[in-house]
N, C-alpha and C positions, 0 to 999 in steps of 0.2 A: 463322680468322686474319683473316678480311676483315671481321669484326664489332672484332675487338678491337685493329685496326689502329692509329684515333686514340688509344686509351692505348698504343701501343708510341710511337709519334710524340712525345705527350706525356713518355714516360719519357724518352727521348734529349733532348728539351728541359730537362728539369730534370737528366740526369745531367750535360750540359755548361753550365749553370746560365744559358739562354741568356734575355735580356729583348727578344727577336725579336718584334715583332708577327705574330701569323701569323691567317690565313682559316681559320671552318671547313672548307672544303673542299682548306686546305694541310694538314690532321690526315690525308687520306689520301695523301700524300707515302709513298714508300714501299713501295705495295701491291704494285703490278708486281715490285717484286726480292724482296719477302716468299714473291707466288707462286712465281715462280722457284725459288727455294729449298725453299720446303715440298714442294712438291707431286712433282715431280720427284726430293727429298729423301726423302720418305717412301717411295716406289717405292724408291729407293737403296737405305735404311735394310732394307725387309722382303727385301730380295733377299741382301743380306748376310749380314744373320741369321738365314735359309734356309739359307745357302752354309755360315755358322762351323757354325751346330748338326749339318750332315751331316757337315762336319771333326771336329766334336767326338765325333761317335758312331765315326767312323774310326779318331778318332786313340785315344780312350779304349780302342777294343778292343784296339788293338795296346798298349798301353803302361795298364794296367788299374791298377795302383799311385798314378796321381795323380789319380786321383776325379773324374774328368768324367763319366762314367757310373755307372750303376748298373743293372747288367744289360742291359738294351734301351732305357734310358733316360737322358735328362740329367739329372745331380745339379742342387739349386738351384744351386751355386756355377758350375756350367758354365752354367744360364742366365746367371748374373750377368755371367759373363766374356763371354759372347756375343754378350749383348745390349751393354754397356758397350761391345764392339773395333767393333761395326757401328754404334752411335751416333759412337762417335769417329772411323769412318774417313767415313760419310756425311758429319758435321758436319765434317771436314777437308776435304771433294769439292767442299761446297755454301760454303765460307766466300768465297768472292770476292761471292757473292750477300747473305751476311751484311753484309759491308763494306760492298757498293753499299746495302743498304736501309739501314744507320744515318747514309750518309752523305745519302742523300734524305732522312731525319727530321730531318737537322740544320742548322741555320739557317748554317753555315759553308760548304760546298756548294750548288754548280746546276749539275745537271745537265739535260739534256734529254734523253736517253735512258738506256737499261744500257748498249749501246755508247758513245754516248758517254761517259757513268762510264768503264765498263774502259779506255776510248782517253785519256781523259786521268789517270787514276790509272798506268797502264803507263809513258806519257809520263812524268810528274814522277816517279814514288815506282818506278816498277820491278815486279819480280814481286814483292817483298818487301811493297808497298801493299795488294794483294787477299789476302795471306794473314797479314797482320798478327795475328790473333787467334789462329793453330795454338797459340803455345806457349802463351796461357792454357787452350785446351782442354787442351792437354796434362797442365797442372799441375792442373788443375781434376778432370780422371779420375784422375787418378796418386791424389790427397788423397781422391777419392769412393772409388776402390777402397781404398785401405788403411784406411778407418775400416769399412767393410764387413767387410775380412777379422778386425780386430778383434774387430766386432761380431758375428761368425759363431764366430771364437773362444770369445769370452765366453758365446755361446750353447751350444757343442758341450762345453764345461768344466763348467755346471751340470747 
């Protein structure tokens, strides 16, 4: 993440089609909440998906009819599902860190720290400000899963 930082930088410049002169060294704008979020995210992410897959071998034994197991084992689909609820609950934990680093990419903000981000985004916008992006997560998994269950269909049909 800390290599490929100036193209995350660059992308949020050209997604808000910004004619900003910027420094090489403002391409690393952004790092500090990038780490924030990965790092700490990714501990999130593997501890969750530890947590669903032991629910999942729990829950399948007890209730053996809706295919999360297969015998002592997670079916693919129960990885799929597992892996998908722990990306989406991580990527819902970590999104206030999402928000703060596109807004250090972007030539419409300055901030001087995370705190001060969070202190003035709370201030103007509310809690609604740092978690601005849930409901495209949302819709974003909802459409990844059901073209998957399709595609698991169309697989499990031939």
């Amino acid at each position: 993440c800390v290599a490929l930082q100036p193209l995350d930088f660059l992308k949020t410049r050209i997604q808000e089609k910004s004619a900003a002169k910027f420094t090489p060294l403002q391409m690393w704008r952004g790092l500090v909440p990038t780490l924030w979020r990965n790092v700490p995210g990714t501990a999130c992410y593997f501890v969750l998906l530890s947590q669903l897959r032991y629910g999942a071998l729990v829950f399948g034994r007890r209730f053996p009819g809706i295919g999360l197991i297969d015998g002592n084992s997670i079916t693919p689909m129960g990885h799929v599902i597992t892996g998908a609820s722990a990306r989406a609950m991580a990527g819902f934990c970590f999104m206030p860190f999402t928000v703060l680093k596109v807004r250090f990419e972007s030539a419409h903000y300055e901030y001087r720290s995370i705190l001060a981000g969070l202190r003035t985004i709370l201030k103007q916008e509310g809690v609604r400000g740092i978690v601005i992006g849930t409901h495209h997560l949302q819709v974003s998994l909802e459409d990844s899963l059901r073209q998957l269950c399709v595609m698991l269909h169309m697989l499990e049909s031939t």
